[in-house]
C-alpha positions in Angstrom: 0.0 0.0 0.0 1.5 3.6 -1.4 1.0 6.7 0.8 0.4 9.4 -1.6 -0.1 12.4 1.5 2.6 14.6 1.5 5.5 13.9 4.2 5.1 15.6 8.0 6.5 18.6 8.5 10.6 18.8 9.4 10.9 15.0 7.6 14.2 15.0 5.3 11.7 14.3 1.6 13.9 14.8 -0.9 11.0 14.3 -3.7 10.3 17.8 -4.0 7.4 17.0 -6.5 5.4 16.5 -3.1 7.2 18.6 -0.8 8.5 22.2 -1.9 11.9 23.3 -0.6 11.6 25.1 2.5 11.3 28.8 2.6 13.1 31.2 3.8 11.7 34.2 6.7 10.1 36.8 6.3 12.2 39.8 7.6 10.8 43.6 7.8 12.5 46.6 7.8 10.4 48.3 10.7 9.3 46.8 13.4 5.7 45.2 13.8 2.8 47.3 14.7 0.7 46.2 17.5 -2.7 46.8 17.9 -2.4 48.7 21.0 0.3 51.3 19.9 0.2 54.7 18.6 -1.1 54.9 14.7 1.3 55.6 12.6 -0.7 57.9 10.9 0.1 60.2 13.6 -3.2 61.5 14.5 -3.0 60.0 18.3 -5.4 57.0 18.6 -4.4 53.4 19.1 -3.6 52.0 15.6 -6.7 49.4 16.1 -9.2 52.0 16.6 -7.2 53.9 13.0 -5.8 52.4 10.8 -6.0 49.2 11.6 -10.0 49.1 11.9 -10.3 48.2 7.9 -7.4 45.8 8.1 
């Protein structure tokens, strides 16, 4: 019996027509903003109740 499922997460597959190669992270150039900090819109409210409302 064949498994066809791709292969658990951290296994060493080498088949990469079933598992892609792993990628690398994502790094930003500012720091994250958090829901409770200043807008960075400037205009003084928390960025949740801001910009961060539509998002």
């Amino acid at each position: 019996m064949t498994d066809k499922s791709p292969a658990p997460a951290g296994s060493s597959c080498t088949n990469t027509s079933c598992c892609p190669p792993p990628q690398s992270p994502v790094t930003r150039d500012a720091p994250k903003v958090g829901r409770n900090d200043p807008c960075v819109c400037g205009n003084g409210r928390k960025y949740k109740k801001c910009c961060g409302k539509n998002a």
